[in-house]
C-alpha positions in Angstrom: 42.1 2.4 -40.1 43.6 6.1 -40.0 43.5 8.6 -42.5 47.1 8.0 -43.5 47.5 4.3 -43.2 44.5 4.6 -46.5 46.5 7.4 -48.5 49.7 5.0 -48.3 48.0 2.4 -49.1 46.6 4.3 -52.4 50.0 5.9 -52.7 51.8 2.5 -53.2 49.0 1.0 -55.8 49.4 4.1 -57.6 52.9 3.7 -57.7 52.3 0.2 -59.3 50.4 1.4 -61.5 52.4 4.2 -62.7 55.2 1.7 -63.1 53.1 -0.9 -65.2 52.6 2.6 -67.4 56.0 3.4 -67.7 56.8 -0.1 -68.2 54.3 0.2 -71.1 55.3 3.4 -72.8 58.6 1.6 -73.0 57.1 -1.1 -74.8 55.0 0.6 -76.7 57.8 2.3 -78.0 60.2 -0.5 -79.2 57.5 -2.3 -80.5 56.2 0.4 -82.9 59.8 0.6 -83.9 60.2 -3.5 -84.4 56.8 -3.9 -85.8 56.6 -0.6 -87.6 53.2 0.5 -86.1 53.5 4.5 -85.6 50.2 4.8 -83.9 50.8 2.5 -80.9 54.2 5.0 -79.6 51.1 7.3 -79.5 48.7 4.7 -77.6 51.3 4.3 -75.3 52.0 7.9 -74.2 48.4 8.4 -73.8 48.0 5.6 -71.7 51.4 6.8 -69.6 50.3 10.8 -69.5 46.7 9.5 -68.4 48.2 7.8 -65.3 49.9 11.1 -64.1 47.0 13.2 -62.8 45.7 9.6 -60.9 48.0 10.5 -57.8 45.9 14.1 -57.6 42.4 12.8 -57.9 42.8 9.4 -55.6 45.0 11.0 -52.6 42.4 13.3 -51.4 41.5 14.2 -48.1 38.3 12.8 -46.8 36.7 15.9 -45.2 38.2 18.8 -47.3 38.4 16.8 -50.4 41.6 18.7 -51.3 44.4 16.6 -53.2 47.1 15.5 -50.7 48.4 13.4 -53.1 49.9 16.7 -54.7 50.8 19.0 -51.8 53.1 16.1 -50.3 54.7 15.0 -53.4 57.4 17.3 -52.9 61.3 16.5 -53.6 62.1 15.4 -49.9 58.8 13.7 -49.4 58.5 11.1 -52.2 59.5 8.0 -50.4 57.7 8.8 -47.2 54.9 11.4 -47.9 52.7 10.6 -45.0 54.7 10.9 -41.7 52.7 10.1 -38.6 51.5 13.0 -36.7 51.5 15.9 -39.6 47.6 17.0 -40.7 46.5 17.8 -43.7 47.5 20.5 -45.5 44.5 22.4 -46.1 42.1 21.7 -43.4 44.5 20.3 -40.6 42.8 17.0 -39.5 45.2 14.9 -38.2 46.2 12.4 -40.6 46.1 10.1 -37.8 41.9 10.4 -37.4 39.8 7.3 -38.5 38.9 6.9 -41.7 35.2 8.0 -42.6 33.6 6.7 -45.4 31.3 9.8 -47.0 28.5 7.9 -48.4 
């Protein structure tokens, strides 16, 4: 398994998961309204501000450790941020190089 084939897969069950948060804030906010519970608007935006910084720390390259996940979320690159045959920003593996698990 490459390099870039794990990042996407990461990417996309990030993307999931920052749904389900938005999905929640949402929630979170009508239902404080219907229920009139202040406090769980707030619960909510924690949970959905929490999820943000996720795409930094698990999209990281395995060698320089440095976030990929935020140098290629960049307006042109959001739907396909890892294009075969471009390295990593920082160190310049190949994105394409097996995946090594650092024990």
């Amino acid at each position: 398994m490459s390099i870039r084939e794990v990042l996407e897969r990461r990417r996309r069950a990030l993307l999931v998961f920052d749904g389900c948060a938005f999905i929640a804030l949402m929630l979170g906010v009508v239902f404080s309204v219907k229920l009139g519970i202040p406090w769980l608007r707030y619960l909510a935006a924690a949970f959905f501000l929490a999820a943000i910084p996720l795409n930094g720390y698990f999209l990281r390259c395995p060698r320089c450790r440095g976030s990929i996940g935020v140098a290629k979320e960049k307006p042109g690159k959001i739907l396909a941020p890892f294009l075969p045959g471009e390295p990593c920003p920082y160190c310049g593996v190949s994105l394409e190089a097996p995946w090594e698990r650092s024990t």
